[in-house]
C-alpha positions as CSV (number, residue, x, y, z in Angstrom):
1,X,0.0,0.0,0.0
2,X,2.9,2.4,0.7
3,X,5.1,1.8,-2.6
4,X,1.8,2.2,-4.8
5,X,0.9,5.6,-2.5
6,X,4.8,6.4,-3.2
7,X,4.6,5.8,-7.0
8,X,1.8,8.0,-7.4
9,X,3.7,10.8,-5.6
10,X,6.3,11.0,-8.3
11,X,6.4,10.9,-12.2
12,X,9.6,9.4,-14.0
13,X,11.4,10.7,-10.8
14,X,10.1,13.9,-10.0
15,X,7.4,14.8,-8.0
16,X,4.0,14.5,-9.4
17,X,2.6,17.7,-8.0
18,X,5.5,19.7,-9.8
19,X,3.6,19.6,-13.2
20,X,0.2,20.8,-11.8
21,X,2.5,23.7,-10.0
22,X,3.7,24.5,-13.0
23,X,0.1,24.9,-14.9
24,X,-1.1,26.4,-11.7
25,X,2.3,29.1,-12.3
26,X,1.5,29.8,-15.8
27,X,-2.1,30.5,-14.9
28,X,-1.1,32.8,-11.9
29,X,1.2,34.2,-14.4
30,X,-1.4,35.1,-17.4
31,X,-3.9,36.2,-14.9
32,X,-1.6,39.1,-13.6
33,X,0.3,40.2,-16.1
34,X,-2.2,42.7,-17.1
35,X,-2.0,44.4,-14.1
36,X,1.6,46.4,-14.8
37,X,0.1,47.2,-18.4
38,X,-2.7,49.6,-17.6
39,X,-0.2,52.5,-17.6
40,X,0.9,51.5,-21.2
41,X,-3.0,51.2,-22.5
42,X,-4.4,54.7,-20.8
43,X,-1.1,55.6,-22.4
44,X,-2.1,54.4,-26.1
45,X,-5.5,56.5,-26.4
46,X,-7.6,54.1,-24.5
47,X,-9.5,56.0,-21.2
48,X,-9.6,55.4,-18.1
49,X,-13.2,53.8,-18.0
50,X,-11.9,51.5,-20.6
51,X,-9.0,50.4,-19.3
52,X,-10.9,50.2,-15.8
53,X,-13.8,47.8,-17.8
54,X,-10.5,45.5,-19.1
55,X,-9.7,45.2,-15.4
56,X,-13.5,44.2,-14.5
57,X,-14.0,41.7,-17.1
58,X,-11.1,40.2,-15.4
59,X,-13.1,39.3,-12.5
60,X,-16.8,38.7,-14.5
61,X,-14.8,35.6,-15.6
62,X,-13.1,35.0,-12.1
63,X,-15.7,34.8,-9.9
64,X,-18.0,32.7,-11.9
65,X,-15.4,30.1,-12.7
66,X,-14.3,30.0,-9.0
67,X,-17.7,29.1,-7.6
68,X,-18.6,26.3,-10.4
69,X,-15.0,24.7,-11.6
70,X,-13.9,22.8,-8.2
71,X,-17.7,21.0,-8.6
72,X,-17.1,20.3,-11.8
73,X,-13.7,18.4,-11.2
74,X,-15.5,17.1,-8.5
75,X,-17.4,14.9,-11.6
76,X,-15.1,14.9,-14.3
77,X,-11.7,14.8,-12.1
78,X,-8.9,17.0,-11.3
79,X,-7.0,16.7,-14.6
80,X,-9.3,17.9,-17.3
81,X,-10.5,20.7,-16.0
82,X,-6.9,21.7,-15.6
83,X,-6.1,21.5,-18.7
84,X,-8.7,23.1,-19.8
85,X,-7.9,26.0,-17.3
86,X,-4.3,26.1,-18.9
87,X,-5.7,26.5,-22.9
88,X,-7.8,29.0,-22.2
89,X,-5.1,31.2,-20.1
90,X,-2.9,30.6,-23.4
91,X,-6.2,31.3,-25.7
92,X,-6.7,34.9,-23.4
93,X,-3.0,35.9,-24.3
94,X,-3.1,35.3,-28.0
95,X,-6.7,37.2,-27.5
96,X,-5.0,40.4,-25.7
97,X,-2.1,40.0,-28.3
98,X,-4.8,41.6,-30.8
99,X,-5.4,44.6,-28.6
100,X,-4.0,47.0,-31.3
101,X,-7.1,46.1,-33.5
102,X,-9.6,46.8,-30.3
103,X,-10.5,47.0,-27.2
104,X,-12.9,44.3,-27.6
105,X,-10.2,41.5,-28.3
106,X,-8.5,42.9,-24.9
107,X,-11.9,42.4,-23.0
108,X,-12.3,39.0,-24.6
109,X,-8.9,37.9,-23.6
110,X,-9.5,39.4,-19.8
111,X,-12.7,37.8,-19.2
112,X,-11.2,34.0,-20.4
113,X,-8.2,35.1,-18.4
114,X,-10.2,34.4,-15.5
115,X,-11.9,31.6,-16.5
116,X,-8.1,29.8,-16.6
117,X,-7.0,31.6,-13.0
118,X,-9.8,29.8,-11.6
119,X,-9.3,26.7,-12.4
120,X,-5.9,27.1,-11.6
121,X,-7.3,28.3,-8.0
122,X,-9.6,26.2,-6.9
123,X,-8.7,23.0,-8.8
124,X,-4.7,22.8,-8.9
125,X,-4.8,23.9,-5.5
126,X,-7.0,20.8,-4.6
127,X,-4.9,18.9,-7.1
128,X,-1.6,20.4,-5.4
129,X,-2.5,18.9,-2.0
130,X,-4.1,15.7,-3.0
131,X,-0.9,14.7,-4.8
132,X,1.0,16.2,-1.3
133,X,-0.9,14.2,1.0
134,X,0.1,10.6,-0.9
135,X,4.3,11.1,-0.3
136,X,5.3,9.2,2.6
137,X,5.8,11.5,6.1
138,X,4.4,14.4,4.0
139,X,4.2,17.0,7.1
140,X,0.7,18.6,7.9
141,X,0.1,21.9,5.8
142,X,2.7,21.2,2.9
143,X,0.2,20.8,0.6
144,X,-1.7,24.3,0.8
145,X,2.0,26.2,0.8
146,X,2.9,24.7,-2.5
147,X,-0.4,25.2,-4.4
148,X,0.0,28.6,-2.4
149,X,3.6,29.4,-3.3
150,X,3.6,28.6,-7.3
151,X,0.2,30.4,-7.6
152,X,2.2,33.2,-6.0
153,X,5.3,32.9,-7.8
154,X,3.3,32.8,-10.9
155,X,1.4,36.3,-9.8
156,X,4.6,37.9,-9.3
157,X,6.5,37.2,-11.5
158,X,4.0,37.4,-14.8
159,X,3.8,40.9,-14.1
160,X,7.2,41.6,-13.7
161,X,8.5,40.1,-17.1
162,X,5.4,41.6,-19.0
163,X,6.6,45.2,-17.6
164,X,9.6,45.0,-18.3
165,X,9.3,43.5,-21.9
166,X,6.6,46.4,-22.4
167,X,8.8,49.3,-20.9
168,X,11.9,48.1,-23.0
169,X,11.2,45.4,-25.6
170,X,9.9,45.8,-28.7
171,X,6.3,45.3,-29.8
172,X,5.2,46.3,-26.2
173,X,1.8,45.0,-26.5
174,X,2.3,41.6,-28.3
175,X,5.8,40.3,-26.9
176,X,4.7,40.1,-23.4
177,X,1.9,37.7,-24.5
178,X,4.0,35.8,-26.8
179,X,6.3,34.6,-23.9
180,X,3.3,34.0,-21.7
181,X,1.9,31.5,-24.6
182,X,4.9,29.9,-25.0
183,X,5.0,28.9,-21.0
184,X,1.5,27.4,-21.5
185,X,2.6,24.7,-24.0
186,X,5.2,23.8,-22.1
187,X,3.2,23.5,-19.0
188,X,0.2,21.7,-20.7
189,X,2.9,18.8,-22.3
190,X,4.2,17.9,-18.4
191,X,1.0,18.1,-16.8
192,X,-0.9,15.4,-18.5
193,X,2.2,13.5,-16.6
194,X,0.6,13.7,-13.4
195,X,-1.2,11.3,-11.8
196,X,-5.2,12.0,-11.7
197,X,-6.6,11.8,-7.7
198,X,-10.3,11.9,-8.4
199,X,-10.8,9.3,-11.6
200,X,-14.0,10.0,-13.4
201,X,-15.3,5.9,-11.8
202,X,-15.1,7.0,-8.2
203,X,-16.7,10.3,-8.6
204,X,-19.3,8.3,-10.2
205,X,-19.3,6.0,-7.4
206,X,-19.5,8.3,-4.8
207,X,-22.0,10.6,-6.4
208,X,-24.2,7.1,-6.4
209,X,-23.1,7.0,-2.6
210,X,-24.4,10.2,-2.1
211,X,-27.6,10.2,-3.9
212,X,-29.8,10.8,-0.7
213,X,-28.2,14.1,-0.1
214,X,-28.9,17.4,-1.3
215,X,-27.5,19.2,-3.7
216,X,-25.2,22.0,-3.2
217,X,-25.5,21.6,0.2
218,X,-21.9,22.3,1.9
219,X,-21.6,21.3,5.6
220,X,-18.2,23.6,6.0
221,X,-20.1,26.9,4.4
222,X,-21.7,27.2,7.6
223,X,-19.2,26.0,10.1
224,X,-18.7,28.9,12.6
225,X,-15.1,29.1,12.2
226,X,-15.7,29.7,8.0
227,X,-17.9,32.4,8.9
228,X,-15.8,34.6,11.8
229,X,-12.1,33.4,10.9
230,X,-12.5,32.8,7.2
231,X,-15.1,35.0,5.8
232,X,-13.3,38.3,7.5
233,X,-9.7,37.5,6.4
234,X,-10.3,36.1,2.5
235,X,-11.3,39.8,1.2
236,X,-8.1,41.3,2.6
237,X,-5.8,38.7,0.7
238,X,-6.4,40.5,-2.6
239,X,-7.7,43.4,-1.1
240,X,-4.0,44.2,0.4
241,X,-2.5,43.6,-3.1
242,X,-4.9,45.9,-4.8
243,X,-4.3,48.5,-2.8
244,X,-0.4,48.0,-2.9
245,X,0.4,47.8,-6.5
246,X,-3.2,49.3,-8.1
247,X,-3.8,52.5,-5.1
248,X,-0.3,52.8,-4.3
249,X,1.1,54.4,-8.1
250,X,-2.0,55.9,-8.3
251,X,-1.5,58.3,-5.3
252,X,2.4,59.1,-6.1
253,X,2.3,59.1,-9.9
254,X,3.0,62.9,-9.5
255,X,6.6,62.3,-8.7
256,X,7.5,59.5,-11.2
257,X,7.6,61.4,-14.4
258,X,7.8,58.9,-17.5
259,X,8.9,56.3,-14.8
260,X,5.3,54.9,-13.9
261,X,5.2,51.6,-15.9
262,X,8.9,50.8,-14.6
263,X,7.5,51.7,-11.4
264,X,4.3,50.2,-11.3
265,X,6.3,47.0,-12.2
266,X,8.3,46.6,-9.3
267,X,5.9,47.9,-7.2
268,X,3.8,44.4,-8.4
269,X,7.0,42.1,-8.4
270,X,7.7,43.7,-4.4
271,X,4.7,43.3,-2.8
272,X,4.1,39.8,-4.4
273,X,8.1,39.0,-3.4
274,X,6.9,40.0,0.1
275,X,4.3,37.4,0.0
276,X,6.2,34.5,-1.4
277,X,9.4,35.2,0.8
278,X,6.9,34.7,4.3
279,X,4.8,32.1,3.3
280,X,7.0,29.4,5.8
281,X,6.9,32.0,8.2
282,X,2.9,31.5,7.7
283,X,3.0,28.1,8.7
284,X,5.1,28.2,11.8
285,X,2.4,30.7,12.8
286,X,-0.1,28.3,12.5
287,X,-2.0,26.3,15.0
288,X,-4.8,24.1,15.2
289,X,-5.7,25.4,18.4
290,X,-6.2,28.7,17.4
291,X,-6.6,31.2,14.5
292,X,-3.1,32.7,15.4
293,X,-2.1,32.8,11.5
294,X,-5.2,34.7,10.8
295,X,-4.7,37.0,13.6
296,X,-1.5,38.0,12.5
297,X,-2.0,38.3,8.9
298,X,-5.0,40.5,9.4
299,X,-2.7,42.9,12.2
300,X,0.2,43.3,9.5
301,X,-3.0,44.1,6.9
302,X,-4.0,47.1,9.1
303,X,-0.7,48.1,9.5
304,X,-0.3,48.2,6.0
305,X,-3.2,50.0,5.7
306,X,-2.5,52.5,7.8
307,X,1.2,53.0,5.8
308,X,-0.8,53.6,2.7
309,X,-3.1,56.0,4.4
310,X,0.4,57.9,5.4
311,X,1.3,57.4,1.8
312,X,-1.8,59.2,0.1
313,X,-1.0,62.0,2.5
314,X,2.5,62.9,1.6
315,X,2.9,61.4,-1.7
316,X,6.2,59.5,-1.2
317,X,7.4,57.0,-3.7
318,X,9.6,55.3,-0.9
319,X,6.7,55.1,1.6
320,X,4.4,53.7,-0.9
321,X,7.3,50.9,-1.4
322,X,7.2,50.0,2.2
323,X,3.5,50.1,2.7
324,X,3.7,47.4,-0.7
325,X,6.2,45.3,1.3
326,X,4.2,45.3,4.6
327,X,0.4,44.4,2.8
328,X,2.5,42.0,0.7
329,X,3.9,40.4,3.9
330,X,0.1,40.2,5.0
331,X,-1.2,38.6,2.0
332,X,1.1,35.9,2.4
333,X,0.4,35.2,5.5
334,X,-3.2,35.5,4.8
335,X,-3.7,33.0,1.1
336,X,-1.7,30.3,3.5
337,X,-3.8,31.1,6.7
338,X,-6.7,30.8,5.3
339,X,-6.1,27.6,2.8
340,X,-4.7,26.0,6.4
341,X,-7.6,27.2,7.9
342,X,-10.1,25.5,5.0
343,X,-8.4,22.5,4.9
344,X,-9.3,21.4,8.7
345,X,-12.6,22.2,7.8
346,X,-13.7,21.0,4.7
347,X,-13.7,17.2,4.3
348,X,-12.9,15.8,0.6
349,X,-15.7,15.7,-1.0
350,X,-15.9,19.2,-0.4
351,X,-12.1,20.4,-0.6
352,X,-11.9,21.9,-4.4
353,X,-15.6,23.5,-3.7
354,X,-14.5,25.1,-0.9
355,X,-11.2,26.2,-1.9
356,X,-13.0,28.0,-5.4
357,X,-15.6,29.7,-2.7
358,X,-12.5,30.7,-0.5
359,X,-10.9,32.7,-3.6
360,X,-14.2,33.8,-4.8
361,X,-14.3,35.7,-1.6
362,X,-10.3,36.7,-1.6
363,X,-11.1,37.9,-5.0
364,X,-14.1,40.4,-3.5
365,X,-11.3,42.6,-2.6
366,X,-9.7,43.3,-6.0
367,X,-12.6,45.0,-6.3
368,X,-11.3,47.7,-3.8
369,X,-9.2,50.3,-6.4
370,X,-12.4,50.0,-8.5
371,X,-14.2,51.7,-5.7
372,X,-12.0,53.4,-4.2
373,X,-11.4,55.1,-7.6
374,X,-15.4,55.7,-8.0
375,X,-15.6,57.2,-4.6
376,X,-12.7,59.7,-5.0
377,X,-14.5,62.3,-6.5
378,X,-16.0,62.7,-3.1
379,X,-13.5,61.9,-1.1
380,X,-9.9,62.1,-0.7
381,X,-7.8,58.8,-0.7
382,X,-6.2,59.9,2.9
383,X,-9.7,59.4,4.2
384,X,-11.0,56.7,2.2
385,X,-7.8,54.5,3.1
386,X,-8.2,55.3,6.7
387,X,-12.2,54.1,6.3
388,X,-10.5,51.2,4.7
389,X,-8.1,50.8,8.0
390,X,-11.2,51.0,10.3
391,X,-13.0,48.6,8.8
392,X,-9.9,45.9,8.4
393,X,-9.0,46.8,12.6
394,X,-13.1,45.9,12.9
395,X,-12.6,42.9,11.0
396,X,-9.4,41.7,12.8
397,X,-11.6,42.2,15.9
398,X,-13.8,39.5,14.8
399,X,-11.0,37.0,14.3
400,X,-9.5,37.5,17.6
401,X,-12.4,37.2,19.3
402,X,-13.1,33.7,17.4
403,X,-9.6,32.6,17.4
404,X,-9.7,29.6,19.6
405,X,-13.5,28.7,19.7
406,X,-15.7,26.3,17.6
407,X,-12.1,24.3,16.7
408,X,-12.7,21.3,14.2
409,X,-13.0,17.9,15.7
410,X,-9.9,16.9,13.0
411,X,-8.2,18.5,10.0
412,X,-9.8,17.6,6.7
413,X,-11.6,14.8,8.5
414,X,-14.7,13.1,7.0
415,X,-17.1,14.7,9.3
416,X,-16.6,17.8,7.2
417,X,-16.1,20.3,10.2
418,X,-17.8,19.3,12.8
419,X,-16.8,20.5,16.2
420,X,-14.8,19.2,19.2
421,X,-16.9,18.3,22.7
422,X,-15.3,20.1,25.5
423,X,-14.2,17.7,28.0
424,X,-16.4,16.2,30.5
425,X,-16.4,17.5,33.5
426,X,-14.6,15.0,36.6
427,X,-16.7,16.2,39.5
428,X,-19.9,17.1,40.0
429,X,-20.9,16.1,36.1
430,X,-24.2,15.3,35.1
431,X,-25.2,12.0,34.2
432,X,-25.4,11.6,30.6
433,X,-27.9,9.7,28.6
434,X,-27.6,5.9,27.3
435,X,-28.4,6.5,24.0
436,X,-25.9,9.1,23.2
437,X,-22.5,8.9,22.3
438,X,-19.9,11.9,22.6
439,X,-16.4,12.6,21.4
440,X,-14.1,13.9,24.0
441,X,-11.0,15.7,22.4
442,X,-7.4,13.8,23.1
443,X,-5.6,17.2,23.3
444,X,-6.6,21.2,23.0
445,X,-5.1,21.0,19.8
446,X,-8.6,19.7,18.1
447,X,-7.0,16.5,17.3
448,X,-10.3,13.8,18.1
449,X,-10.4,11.9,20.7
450,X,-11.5,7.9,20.8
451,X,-15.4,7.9,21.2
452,X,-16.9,6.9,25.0
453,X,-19.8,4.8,25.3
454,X,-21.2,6.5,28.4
455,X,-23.9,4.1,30.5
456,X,-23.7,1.2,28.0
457,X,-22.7,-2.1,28.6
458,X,-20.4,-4.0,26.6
459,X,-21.7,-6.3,24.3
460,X,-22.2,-9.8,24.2
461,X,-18.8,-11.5,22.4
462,X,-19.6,-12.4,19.3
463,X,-22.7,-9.7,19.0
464,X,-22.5,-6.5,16.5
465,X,-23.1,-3.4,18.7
466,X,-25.4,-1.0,17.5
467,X,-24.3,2.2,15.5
468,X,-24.1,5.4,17.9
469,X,-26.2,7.6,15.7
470,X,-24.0,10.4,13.9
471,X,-25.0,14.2,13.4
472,X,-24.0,16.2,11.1
């Protein structure tokens, strides 16, 4: 049972949730590389409510695909869909390549864009730590940093390339996608390598299995813990990056002369490296005891916040560069938080659902320059980002407060989030009924403890005891 678990954890030698990362990269990498462009398109005659519709279509095709494309691979398995995921990203580039003939080749390519980023998001991810959890002595969390880390990587450093091959290359507005197509067919030959953990048969078996239950319903959507630790922190893990690298140029492009694309660059490529270079720091914050990760995350946010709020007022390039670094710092923190977070919730069958739901809800807060740009004209940003800093200190408020209460009875366990029984009192306990069975926790850490037949005798040898009944 170990050597076939161990085979499927590597392909021809390598490990088999390299090639997913590396769809999952190229994905990251076509879905942000927009973002460092905008200056270049206001730039070529196209206005600002264009250019700010390109961004939004973005997210039209995010959302949607977030919500419905871990279901689907639920049926149909991990590996088609993320394929799929990967030719559309490449399709959007060659689409966005055409932007010289119109805006409406730009929008098409946007909107498919995030068609691809979701299925990178919510089924590689899944697909990322599935693969994780079948190498032998795999350590808890692993899986949720990679599929964190490359979707990171792939954020960053899209946008970085595609700046600087716009700023200095030629054909500014085709090369960048040209190089981003080429990455796709490499990723899309090496992927098919890797091994498939939902075949099409056992999704078929267990939606059989499941027959009697109804549809769409999703125990972990209204766990308590997925409404005040999750729910508060995913808005803030785009949210921060918005504001960093969309806000941020906006407020100091006074003082960058013919420098803004160069700088709106490496403002992207910092606050993204700030996220990618704390992400093991994220897991040594985390506990299962406790929402500590999420706490901290959400603290550094307001900080950051509060930095940019500074930032708006005097107009500093160099302060808007450390405000960058610090939200950047948070959002890493935050993507691994939270997928650590989901994963002790959510039991399988649920996973890839839940994880599309959790970036549906982190993606919420790209909306933030959108409307902080549509509120500007009646307010300044100094106030609006200090609104913005209230309302993220509020929100951090609610995760303390939640931090160690309603704990899961075991990470990623079947009962799909269902809570741990504080321990029974030793004195002065009430008697508790025959017919029930509880589950007393082994340690505070959540971890579940065995179950206790209270009041019941042991059966006769050779009998079948009864089924405890089991609520869910």
């Amino acid at each position: 049972m170990a050597s076939s678990a161990g085979s499927a954890a590597t392909v021809t030698g390598r490990p088999a949730w390299l090639p997913v990362a590396a769809a999952m990269f190229c994905c990251g990498w076509g879905g942000n590389q927009f973002t460092p462009l905008l200056v270049m398109y206001r730039d070529a005659g196209y206005s600002v409510l264009v250019v700010d519709v390109l961004l939004g279509a973005y997210v039209v095709g995010l959302i949607p695909g977030l919500l419905t494309l871990g279901r689907l691979s639920d049926r149909v398995g991990r590996k088609p869909v993320l394929i799929g995921g990967t030719v559309l990203s490449l399709v959007a580039s060659g689409s966005t390549a055409l932007g010289e003939a119109g805006a409406v080749w730009i929008a098409i390519g946007r909107f498919v864009t995030g068609v691809g980023l979701a299925a990178a998001m919510a089924v590689g991810s899944t697909w990322v730590q599935e693969l994780t959890e079948r190498e032998p002595a795999s350590p808890a969390g692993l899986g949720p940093r990679r599929s964190a880390l490359c979707l990171t990587l792939g954020l960053g450093i899209g946008p970085g390339v595609a700046g600087v091959l716009a700023q200095w290359g030629p054909w500014p507005m085709v090369l960048p996608f040209l190089v981003h197509m080429a990455l796709c067919v490499g990723a899309l030959v090496v992927v098919r390598r890797s091994p498939e953990t939902r075949p099409v048969r056992d999704a078929r078996t267990r939606s059989r299995t499941h027959a009697l239950r109804p549809a769409g319903r999703l125990g972990s959507l209204g766990h308590p813990r997925f409404v005040r630790i999750i729910v508060p922190l995913a808005p803030w893990v785009f949210g921060s990056v918005g504001v960093a690298y969309a806000i941020m140029p906006q407020v100091v492009e006074g003082r960058l002369g013919s420098w803004g694309l160069a700088y709106s660059t490496s403002l992207t490529v910092c606050t993204l490296g700030a996220g990618v270079a704390i992400q093991p720091i994220a897991k040594r914050l985390d506990r299962q005891d406790s929402a500590r990760a999420a706490v901290t995350a959400m603290t550094i946010l307001c900080l950051g916040l509060a930095l940019s709020t500074w930032t708006a007022a005097v107009r500093s390039p160099w302060l808007a560069l450390g405000a960058a670094l610090v939200l950047g710092s948070g959002y890493g923190i935050a993507i691994v938080a939270g997928l650590l977070e989901l994963q002790r919730l959510a039991p399988a069958r649920e996973l890839a659902t839940m994880t599309g739901i959790f970036y549906a809800l982190a993606y919420v807060g790209f909306l933030l320059p959108a409307l902080l740009a549509a509120l500007s004209a009646w307010a300044s940003y100094v106030a609006l980002l200090l609104g913005l800093t209230v309302i993220a200190v509020t929100g951090t408020a609610v995760v303390v407060r939640n931090s160690t209460r309603h704990l899961p009875r075991a990470p990623g366990g079947s009962d799909g989030g269902a809570e741990a029984s504080p321990p029974a009192r030793s004195r002065g306990a009430r008697p508790v009924r025959s017919d029930v069975t509880s589950t007393s926790p082994s340690s505070s850490s959540g971890q579940p403890g065995g179950a206790v037949e209270r009041g019941l005798p042991d059966p006769p040898r050779g009998s079948t005891p009864s089924r405890s009944p089991r609520f869910s």
